[in-house]
Structure formats: C-alpha cells, structure tokens
C-alpha positions in Angstrom: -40.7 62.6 133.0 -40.6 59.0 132.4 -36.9 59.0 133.9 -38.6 60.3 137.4 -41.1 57.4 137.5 -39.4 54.2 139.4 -41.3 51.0 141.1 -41.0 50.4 144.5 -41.0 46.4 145.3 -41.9 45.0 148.1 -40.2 40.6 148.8 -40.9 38.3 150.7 -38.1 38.0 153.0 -37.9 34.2 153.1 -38.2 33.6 149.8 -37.1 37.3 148.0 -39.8 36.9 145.6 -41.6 40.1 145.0 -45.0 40.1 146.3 -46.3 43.8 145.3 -44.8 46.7 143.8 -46.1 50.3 143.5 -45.4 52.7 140.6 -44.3 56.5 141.8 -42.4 59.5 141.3 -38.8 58.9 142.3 -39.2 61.7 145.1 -42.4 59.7 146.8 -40.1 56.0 146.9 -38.5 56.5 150.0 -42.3 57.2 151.5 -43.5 53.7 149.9 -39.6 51.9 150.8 -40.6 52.5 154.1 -43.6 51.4 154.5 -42.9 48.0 153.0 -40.5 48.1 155.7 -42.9 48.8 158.7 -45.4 45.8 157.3 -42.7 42.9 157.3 -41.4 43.0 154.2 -37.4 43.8 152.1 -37.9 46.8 149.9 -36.3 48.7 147.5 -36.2 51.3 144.4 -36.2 49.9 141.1 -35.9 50.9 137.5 -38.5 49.4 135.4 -35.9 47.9 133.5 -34.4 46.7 136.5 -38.2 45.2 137.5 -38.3 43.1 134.4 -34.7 41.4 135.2 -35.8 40.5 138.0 -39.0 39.1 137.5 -37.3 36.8 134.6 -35.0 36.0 137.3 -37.8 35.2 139.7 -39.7 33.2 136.6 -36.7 31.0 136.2 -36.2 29.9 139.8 -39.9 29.3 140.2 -39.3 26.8 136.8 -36.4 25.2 138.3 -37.7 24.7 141.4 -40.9 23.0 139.6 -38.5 20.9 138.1 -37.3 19.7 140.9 -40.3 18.8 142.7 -41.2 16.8 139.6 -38.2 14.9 139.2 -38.4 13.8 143.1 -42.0 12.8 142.3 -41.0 10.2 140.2 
C-alpha cells in the first residue's frame, strides 16, 4: 500500500521552489498533476523519498542565496 501512495508538487515556475504538494494514490496523481497545471503552476509525481531530496535541495539554495544577500550587505 505504502508503495501506491506518491505526492504530487506543485513549483513556482520562476523560482522552481515547491509551493504545495498533495499526498494521493498513484492512480489519482495525474488528476492533481493537472490541475497544478491549469492554475499556473510546474507539476509533477514524486516519491516521498524523492520529496525529501528535494526539499534539502530547495533548503540549501534558500541558505546560499541568504548568504549572498548578506555578504553584499556589508
């Protein structure tokens, strides 16, 4: 069962940050894919495994990018 259960993110398309995500049965993603799509955003079928990667990934941009603001601050 817990194989059959994906996330369905939604980005930004700008940015590529994800901005929501819903949890469903792999048979219901391409109902929620789409609909991401009709309301502006990228969107895709993840694995929660696959979600966490990214969100470190995300996390560490968002760090470095803090970074740099504050360096060209001083």
């Amino acid at each position: 069962m817990e194989d059959n259960v994906v996330c369905v993110i939604a980005t930004e398309k700008h940015t590529g940050f994800i901005k929501t995500c819903t949890s469903c049965d792999r048979e219901n993603a391409n109902h929620y894919t789409k609909y991401y799509r009709s309301i502006g955003y990228n969107s895709r079928t993840v694995t929660y495994e696959e979600l966490e990667q990214i969100h470190e990934k995300e996390k560490q941009e968002i760090d470095d990018r803090r970074i740099q603001e504050w360096l060209l601050a001083i």
